[in-house]
C-alpha positions in Angstrom: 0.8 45.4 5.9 2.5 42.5 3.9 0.7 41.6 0.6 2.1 38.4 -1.2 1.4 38.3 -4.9 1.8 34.9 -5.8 1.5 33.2 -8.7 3.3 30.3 -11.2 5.9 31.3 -13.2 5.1 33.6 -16.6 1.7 34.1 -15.6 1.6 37.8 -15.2 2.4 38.9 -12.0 4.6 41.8 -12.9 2.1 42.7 -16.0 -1.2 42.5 -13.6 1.1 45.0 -11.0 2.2 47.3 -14.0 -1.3 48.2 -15.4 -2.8 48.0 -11.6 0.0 50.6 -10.9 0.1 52.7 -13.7 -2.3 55.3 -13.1 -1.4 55.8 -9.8 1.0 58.0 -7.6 0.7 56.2 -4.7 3.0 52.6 -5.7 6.5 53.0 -5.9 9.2 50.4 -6.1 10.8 47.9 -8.6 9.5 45.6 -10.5 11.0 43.1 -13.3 9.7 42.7 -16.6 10.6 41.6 -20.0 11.9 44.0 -22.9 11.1 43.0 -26.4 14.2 40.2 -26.6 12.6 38.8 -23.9 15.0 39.6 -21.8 14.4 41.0 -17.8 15.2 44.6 -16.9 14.5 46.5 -13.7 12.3 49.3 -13.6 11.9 51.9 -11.2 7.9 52.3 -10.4 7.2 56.1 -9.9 10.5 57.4 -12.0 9.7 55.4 -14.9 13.4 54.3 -15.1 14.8 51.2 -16.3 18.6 49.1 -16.4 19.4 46.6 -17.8 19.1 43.0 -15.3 19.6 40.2 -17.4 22.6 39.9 -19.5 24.6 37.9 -21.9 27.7 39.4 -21.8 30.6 38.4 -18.9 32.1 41.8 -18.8 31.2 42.3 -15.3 30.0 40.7 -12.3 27.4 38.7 -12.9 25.2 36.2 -11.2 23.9 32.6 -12.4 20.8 31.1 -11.7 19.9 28.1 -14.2 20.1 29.4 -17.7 20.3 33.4 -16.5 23.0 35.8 -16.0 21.8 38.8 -14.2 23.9 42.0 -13.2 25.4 42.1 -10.0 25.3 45.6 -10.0 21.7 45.8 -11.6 20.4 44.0 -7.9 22.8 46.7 -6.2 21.4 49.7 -7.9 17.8 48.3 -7.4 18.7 47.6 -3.8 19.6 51.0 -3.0 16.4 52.6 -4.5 14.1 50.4 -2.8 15.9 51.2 0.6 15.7 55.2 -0.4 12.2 55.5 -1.7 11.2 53.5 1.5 13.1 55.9 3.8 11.4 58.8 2.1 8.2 57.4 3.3 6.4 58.9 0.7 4.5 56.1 -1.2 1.8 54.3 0.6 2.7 51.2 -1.0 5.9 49.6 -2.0 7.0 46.8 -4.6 9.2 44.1 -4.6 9.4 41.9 -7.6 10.0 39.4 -7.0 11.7 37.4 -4.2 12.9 33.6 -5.0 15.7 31.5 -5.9 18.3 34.3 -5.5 16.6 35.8 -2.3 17.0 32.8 -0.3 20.9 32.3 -1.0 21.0 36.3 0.1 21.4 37.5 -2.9 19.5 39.4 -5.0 17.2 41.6 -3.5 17.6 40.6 -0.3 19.4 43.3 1.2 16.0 45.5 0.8 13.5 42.6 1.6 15.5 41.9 4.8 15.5 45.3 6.0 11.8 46.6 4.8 9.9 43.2 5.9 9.9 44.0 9.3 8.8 47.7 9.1 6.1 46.8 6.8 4.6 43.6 8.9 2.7 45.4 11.2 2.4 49.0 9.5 -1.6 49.2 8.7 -0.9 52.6 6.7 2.2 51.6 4.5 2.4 48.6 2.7 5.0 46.0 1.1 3.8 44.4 -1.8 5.7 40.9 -2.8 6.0 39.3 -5.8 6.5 35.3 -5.2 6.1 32.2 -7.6 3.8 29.4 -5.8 6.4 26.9 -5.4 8.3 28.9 -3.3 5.6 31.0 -1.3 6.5 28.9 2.0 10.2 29.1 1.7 9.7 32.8 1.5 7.7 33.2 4.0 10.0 31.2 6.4 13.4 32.8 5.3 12.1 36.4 6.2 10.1 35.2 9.1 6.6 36.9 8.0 3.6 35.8 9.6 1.7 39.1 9.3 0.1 39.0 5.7 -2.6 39.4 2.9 -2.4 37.2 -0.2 -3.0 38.5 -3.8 -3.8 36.7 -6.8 -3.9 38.9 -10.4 -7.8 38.9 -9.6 -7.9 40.4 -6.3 -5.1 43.2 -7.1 -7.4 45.6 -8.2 -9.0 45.2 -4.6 -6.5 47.6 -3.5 -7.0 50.9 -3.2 
């Protein structure tokens, strides 16, 4: 099962899925919040690990969307673990947060949404939870061809068990 969490921009979604998530051992994933400069960092849901996503610096590849320079290698890394922990099939639900802007120019974390969407649409037991801002909810949902899916606001979240 697909579950959208959708919401404006800056209005919790990632803090509603890290305190819905964090006395659990069921959620793994990534999600993308903000470190004390404000500035966004991936972390890694059941490890607890975190890198560094936005940056300021042009020392490596980087990519710009508006004002924001993320790490090119910060999407690949995150990429790769979403695609591993999935394959491990050991978490009954899954994270990514979140797809937009980046997502529908393939880049970002599209790599893993294109390749988990489809083994998530349809799976009653495992489930794919999606972070997107309301603006862009039906551009999402078109790009990766869902149909199959459950929205969530920060309110209902907790409705998951």
């Amino acid at each position: 099962m697909i579950y959208i969490l959708r919401g404006d921009i800056r209005t919790g979604k990632t803090t509603a899925l890290q305190e819905w998530c964090k006395n659990r051992d069921d959620v793994d994933g990534v999600l993308c919040p903000d470190n004390a400069e404000g500035k966004r960092y991936f972390l890694e849901v059941k490890s607890k690990n975190e890198f560094e996503l936005e940056t300021e610096l042009d020392t490596e590849a980087i990519i710009e969307i508006g004002n924001f320079k993320f790490l090119k290698s910060a999407f690949e890394k995150a990429n790769t673990y979403l695609l591993a922990v999935a394959s491990e099939n050991e978490s009954q639900y899954l994270i990514i947060d979140e797809l937009g802007k980046l997502e529908l120019k393939k880049e970002g974390l599209h790599l893993s949404a294109e390749r988990l969407i489809p083994n998530y649409e349809t799976n009653e037991n495992k489930h794919l939870i999606l972070v997107v801002r309301d603006y862009l909810l039906d551009a999402v949902l078109t790009h990766y061809s869902i149909e199959k899916y459950r929205i969530l606001t920060k309110v209902n979240l907790e409705t998951l068990n």
